[in-house]
N, C-alpha and C positions, 0 to 999 in steps of 0.2 A: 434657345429654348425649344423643345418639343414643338410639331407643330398642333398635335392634341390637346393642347392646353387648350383650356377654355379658362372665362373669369370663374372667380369663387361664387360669388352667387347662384352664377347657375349652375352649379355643381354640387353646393354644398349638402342639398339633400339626397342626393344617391351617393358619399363619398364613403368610406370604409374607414375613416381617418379621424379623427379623435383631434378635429380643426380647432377646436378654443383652450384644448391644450398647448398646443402646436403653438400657436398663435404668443401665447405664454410663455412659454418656456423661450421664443426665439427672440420676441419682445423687450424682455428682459435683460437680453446681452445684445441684442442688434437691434437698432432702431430700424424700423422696414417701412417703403414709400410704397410697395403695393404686393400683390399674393395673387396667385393664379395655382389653380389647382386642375388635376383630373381623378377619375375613383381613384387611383394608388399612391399618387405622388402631388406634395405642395410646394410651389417655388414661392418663399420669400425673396424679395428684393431689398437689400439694405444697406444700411451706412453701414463703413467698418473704421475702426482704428486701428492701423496698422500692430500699432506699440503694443496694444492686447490683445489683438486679434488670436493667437493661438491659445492662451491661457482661456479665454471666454468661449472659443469653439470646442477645447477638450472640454470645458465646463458643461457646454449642449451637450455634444455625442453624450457623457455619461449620464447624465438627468434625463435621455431620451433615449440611453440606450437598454435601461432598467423598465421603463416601459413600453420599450416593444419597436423602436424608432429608430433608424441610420439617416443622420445628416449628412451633404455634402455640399462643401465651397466649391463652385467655381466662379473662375472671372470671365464675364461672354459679352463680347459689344462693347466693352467700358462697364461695365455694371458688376455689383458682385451679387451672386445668387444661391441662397444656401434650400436647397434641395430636400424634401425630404419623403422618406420613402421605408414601408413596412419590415422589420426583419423577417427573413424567409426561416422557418425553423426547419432543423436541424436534427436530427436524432444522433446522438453522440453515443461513440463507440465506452461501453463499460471499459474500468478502467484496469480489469481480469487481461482483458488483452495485450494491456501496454506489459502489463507485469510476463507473461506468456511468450509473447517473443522477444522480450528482454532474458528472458533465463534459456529459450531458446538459441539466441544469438552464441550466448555465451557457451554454450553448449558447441554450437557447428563451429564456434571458432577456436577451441579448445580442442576440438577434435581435428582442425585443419593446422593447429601446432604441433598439435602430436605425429603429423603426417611431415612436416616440416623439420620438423625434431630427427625424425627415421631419414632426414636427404629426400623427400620424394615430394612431389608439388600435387598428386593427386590420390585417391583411394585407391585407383585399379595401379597401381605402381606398385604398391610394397607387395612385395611377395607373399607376405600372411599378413590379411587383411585384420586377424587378430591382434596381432601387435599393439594396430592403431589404439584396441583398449588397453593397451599395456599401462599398469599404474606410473611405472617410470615415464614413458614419455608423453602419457597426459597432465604428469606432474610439468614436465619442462614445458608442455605445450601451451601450458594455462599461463604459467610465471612468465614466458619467455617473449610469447606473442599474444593469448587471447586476453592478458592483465595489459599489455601496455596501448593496445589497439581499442579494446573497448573503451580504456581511459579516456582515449582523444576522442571516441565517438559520443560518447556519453558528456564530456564536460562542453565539447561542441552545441551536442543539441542542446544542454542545461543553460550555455549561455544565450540562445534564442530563448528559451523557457523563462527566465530571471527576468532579459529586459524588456519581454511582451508583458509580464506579471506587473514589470515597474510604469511601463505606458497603459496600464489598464486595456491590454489587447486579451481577450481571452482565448486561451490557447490550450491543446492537450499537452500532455506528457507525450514524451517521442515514442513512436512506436521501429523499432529496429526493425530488419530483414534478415533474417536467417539462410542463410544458402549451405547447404550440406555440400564439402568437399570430393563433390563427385565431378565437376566439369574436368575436364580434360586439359592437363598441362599448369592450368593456374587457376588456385584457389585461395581467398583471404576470409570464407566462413560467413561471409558476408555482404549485402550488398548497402551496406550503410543503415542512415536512419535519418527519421524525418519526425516534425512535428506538425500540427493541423490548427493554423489559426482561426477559430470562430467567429470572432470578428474581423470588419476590415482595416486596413493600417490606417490609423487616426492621420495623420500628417507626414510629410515630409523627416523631419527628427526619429519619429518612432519606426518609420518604415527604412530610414538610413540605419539608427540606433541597434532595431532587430536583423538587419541583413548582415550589420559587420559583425558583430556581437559573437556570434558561433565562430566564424573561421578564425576573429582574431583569439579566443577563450582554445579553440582545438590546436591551434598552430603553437601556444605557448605550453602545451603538452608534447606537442608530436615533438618540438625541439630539442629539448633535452633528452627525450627515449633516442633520435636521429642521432645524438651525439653519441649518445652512452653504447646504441647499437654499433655507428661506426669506429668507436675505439675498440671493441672486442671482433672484429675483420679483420679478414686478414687481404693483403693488395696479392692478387692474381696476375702472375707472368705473364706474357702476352704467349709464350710458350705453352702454358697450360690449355689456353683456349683451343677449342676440336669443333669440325663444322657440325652442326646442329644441336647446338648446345644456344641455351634462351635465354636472352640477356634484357638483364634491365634498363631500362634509358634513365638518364638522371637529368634533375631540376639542375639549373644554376648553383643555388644552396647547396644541393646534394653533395656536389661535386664541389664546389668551395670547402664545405665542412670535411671530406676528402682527403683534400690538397694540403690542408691545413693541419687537420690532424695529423695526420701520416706521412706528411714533408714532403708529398709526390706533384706532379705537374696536373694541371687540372684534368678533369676526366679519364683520370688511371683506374682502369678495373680495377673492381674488389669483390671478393668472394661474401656476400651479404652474411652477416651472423641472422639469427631469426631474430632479435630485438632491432637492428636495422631495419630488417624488412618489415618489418609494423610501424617502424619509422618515419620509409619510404612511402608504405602504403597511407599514412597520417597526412603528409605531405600533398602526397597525389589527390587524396582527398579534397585538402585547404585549395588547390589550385582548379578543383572540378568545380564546388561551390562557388568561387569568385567569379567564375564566368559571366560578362555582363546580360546573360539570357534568361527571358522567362522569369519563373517563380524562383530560379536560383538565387543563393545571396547577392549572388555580386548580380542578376536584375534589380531586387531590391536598391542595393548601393547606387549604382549606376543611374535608377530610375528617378531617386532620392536626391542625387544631383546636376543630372544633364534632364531631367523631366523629359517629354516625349521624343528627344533627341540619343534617350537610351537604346531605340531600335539600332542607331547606326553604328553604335558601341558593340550592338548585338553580331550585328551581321559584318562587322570586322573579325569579332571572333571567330565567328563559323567560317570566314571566309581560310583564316590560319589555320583550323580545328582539318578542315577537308584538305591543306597539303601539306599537314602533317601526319598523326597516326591516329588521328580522331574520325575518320570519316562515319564511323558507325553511329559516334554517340552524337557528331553536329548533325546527323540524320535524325536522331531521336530526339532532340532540341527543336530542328524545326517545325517537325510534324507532329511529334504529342504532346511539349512543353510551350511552343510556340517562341516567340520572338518578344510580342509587347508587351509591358509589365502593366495591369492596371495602374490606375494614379490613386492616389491616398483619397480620403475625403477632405483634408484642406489641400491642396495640391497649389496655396497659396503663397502660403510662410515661406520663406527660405531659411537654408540651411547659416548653423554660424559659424566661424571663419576654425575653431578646432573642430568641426564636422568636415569640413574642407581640407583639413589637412590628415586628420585619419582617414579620405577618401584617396589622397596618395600615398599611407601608410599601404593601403587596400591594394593599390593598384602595384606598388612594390613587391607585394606577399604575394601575388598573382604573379609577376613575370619571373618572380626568384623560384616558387615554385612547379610551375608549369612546365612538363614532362613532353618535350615534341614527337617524341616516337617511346611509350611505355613499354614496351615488349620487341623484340624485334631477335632474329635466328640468325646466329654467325655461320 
């Protein structure tokens, strides 16, 4: 416990906290042998019953989260100690915006089909930069790549949206990232999309539930466009290949679906059709979010089930991520996503034994996906 804690009594008339509420509501579901508060925050101390411990704690957070309250379980000393502490508000973005860079995305990535479409990976490539509006191949650009890619980004984020909506997590609508196909050499229209939970992850369940939810929801999209992409390929001589020409690295998957399709030995070049490579890029996606870092899914996941033993999950990755062809982004992980995943507010319950076994579905769809060198110049 804090070492600021003082008893309640002498606290209670300077507190900011609404204590015989409190007192109530926690009462009610947890029997408590004593309470110690400061102005912000009240610690009960209570019995709990394992067997309904989590049905009675989602019960609290929601009857204290409608007025204004965030509880938190933890277990400290032998003792369990349910926390409780003011919501900080929020001003929430209008929802004009999600709409705005959703018709955006679709835009820059439409426009980076159509450049696609033309053989060229960038705007200053094509020779007449007019073309790019060409009706014809903003037609093939939309159907070919910005239809099958936004599909997996969009059903992705919606499957984080659905099961935070089912765990009573309040959460926006995804807001996309638009990138106009100006960078140089490689562009996919975009740099994904994210959603902004309001609240914090109730439990263990909801914060496993929300983390797998999206890559498992994008991966059973990007599959079949991967397939459908790699049947319309064609496999590339080793002949063909000329020095400085950009080649894609491929998942395990990638390359089994490959080998299989088109009866070759594993990791046989192919010349990507553009439904592949929105595929690809699906793929590379599911494998970025599984990462066990940070606020990523696979933090969540990871967090959800090794608890604060997910750092060491973390920093295994970045340690692969830096001698493979991630150095950039395990750089961008440490220092602005960080490494430790907050803990839920029961950070008690465990998980049950088919959460346990979709966490090595999880861990599967990470190693099959997972790309060691994305890019790389012959």
């Amino acid at each position: 416990m804090p070492d600021n804690f003082e008893s309640f009594e002498n606290v209670y008339h300077v507190s900011n906290l609404d204590i015989e509420l409190l007192k109530r509501e926690v009462g009610q579901r947890f029997p408590f042998y004593d309470m110690k508060s400061n102005i912000s925050t009240v610690a009960f101390f209570c019995h709990i019953d394992e067997e309904t411990l989590g049905e009675k704690f989602n019960s609290l957070r929601k009857a204290l989260s409608e007025k204004g309250y965030i509880p938190m379980l933890r277990h400290e000393k032998g003792e369990h100690i349910i926390y409780i502490i003011q919501k900080t508000k929020r001003k929430e973005k209008p929802i004009w915006v999600n709409i705005f860079l959703f018709i955006a995305t679709i835009i820059t990535t439409i426009l980076t089909g159509s450049i696609l479409y033309m053989n060229h990976f960038d705007i200053w490539s094509a020779s007449n930069i007019m073309d790019v509006f060409a009706i014809k191949n903003l037609f093939h650009g939309a159907v070919l790549f910005a239809f099958p890619l936004m599909s997996i980004l969009l059903v992705h984020e919606m499957g984080h949206y659905y099961v935070s909506k089912k765990h009573g997590i309040a959460t926006s609508l995804p807001f996309f990232i638009p990138i106009p196909p100006i960078l140089p050499s490689f562009n996919i229209g975009t740099f994904g999309a994210l959603i902004s939970s309001r609240d914090p992850m109730s439990d263990k369940k909801a914060l496993f539930d929300i983390g797998i939810s999206g890559p498992i929801a994008g991966f059973l999209v990007a599959l079949p466009i991967t397939i459908i992409g790699i049947m319309s390929s064609n496999i590339v001589p080793i002949t063909e290949a000329s020095a400085g020409d950009v080649v894609f690295g491929e998942s395990l998957l990638f390359a089994g679906l490959v080998s299989l399709i088109h009866d070759v030995p594993l990791f046989t070049p192919i010349n990507l059709s553009i439904v592949a490579f929105a595929g690809w890029v699906g793929l590379l996606i599911t494998s970025i979010n599984l990462l066990p870092a940070g606020q990523l899914d696979g933090g969540h996941i990871f967090r959800a089930v090794l608890g604060k033993n997910q750092k060491y999950a973390g920093w295994i990755a970045i340690f692969i991520m830096i001698f493979t062809g991630w150095l950039f982004f395990a750089i961008i992980i440490v220092f602005m996503m960080g490494m430790m995943h907050p803990p839920p507010l029961n950070d008690y319950t465990e998980l049950d034994n088919k959460r346990k076994l979709l966490f090595i579905v999880a861990l599967v769809m990470l190693i099959l996906c997972y790309i060691p060198y994305p890019l790389y110049v012959v």
